[in-house]
Every structure is written in structure tokens, then in C-alpha cells.
C-alpha positions in Angstrom: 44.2 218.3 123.1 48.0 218.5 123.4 48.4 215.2 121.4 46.3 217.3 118.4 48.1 220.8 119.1 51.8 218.2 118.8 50.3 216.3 115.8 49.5 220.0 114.0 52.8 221.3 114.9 54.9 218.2 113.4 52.8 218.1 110.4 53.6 221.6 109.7 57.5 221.1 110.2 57.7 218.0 108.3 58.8 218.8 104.3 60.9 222.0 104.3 62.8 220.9 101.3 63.3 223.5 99.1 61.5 223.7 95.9 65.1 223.2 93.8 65.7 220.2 95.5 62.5 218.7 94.9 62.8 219.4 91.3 66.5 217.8 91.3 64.9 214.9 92.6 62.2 214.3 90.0 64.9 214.9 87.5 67.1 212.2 88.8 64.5 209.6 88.9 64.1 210.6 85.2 67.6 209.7 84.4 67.4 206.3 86.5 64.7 205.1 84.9 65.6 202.3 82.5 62.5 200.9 81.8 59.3 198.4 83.0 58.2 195.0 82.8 58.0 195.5 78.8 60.0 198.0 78.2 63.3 199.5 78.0 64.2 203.5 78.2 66.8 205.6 77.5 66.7 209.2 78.9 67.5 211.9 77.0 66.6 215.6 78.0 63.6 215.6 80.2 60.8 214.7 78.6 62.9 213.2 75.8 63.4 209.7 75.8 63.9 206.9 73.5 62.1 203.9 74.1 61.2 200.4 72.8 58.7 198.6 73.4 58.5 194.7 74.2 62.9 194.2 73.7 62.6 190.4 73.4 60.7 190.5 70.0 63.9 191.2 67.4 61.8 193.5 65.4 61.1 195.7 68.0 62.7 199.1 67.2 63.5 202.6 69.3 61.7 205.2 68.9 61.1 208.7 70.4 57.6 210.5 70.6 58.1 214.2 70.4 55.8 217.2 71.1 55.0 219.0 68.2 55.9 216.6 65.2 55.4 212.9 64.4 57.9 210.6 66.0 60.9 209.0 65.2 61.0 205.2 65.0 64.2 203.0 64.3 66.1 205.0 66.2 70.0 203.9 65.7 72.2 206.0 67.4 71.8 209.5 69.7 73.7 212.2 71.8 72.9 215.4 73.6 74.8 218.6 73.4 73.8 221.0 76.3 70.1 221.6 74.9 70.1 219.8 72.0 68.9 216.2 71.1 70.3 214.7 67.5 68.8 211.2 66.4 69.9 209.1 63.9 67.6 206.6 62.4 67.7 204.0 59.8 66.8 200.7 58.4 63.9 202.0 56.5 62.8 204.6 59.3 59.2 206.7 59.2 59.7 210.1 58.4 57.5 213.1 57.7 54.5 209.8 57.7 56.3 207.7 54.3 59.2 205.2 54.9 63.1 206.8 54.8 66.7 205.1 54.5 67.5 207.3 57.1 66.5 210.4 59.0 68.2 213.0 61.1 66.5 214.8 63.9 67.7 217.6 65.7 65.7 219.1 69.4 66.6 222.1 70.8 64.9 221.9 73.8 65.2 225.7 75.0 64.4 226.7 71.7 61.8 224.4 71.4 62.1 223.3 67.8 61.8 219.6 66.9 63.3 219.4 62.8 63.9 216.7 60.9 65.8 215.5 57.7 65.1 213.2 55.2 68.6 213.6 53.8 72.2 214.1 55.9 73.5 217.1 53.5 70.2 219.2 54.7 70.9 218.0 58.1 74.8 219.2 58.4 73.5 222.3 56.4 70.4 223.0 59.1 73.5 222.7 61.8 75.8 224.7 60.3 73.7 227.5 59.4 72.6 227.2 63.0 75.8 227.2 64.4 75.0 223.8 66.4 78.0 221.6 67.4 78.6 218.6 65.4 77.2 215.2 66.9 79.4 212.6 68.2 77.0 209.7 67.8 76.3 206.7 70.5 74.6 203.5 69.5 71.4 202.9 71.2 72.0 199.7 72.0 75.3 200.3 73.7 73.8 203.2 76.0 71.0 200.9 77.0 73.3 198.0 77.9 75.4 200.4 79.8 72.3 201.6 81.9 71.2 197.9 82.5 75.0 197.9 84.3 74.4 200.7 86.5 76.1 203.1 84.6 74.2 206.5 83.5 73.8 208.4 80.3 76.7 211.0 80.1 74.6 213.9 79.3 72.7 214.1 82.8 72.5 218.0 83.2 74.2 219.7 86.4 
């Protein structure tokens, strides 16, 4: 009887985390995941991420799936400014469901809007008229190899 009464007690004392830290810690493991057995992720804002599937085949490409349009494939370079995502893609990229030079993507995740562009003037016209930052670009490729390093994205939020 006092083992149960002990057992009942302990149990009860036993994960008095607070919720926030809880939710930092699922966030980190988001941002140290780089990837599976045949795959290879980069972590953009949570549940953004640009992934590519089977990396040993040379024609495999990056690509992000998003929420409320279709995806972006051929994914070249990306960066994230506070809340907002901006893709580059090339090389004969799917856009809009027909095959693009290029397309531009920008994600404002508190806003929750997901546009794309077919043509870089719209693009720098869609960000100027609203008011988001310019992108400095990273290639893809170069942010993956860093993670495989141990090094992080540089966008982690705080």
C-alpha cells in the first residue's frame, strides 16, 4: 500500500516542465533535423522546410510542400526574414502546374499567405508594395552542407 501511495505520488511530480519549454523543445528538434536514411532537410520556419528526396541520384531536386498552394520544386536558393520565407527556383521549375525558368515564392507565415511569381519584376513589385525587406539569397546546397557540419541555419527564431 505505501509502495502504491509512493508510486502515485512520484508519478504525479514527475513532468513539471512548463508548457513554453516543451514547445522550445519541439522547435529545436525541428531545426536539428537534417534529414533520414533518404533524405536530406533544410528547416525553414516551422512547418517550412525544403527537402530532397533520395540526394545520391543527380537529378534529384529541392523542393518545399506548402499549405495552401502547389509546391515548389527546383528549389535554388532561400532565406528567412523574421516571418517571411523567399524561394528562388530554377532550371525549368513547376510553377502554377506548367514548367518556369524560374519562380519566386514569398511566405509570410503570420500572415499566412503563400504567393508566387512566374516573373522577378512582379516579385520585387509584390515586395515593395508590401513593404517586405529585400532577400539576401543562400544557395541550398551550401546551407545543407553546412548543417551536415554541425552548423545551424541562421534564421532559428529566439
Amino acid at each position: 500500500m505505501i509502495f502504491m501511495l509512493s508510486f502515485t505520488l512520484l508519478c504525479g511530480c514527475g513532468n513539471n516542465t512548463k508548457s513554453s519549454d516543451k514547445n522550445e523543445k519541439r522547435q529545436e528538434g525541428f531545426y536539428n533535423i537534417k534529414g533520414g536514411w533518404d533524405w536530406i532537410s533544410v528547416p525553414l520556419l516551422k512547418p517550412y522546410e525544403v527537402k530532397k528526396i533520395d540526394p545520391e541520384i543527380e537529378s534529384s531536386q529541392w523542393a518545399v510542400t506548402f499549405e495552401r498552394i502547389p509546391g515548389a520544386t527546383n528549389v535554388k536558393s532561400v532565406t528567412v526574414d523574421d516571418s517571411i520565407i523567399y524561394l528562388l527556383c530554377g532550371d525549368s521549375t513547376l510553377f502554377d502546374y506548367q514548367y518556369v525558368k524560374a519562380a519566386w515564392f514569398v511566405i509570410d507565415t503570420k500572415k499566412q499567405i503563400e504567393k508566387g511569381f512566374a516573373n522577378e519584376l512582379e516579385f520585387r513589385k509584390y515586395l515593395q508594395e508590401n513593404k517586405y525587406p529585400t532577400p539576401n539569397w543562400n544557395n541550398i546546397d551550401s546551407l545543407s552542407e553546412a548543417l551536415s557540419e554541425g552548423n545551424q541555419v541562421p534564421w532559428i527564431p529566439k
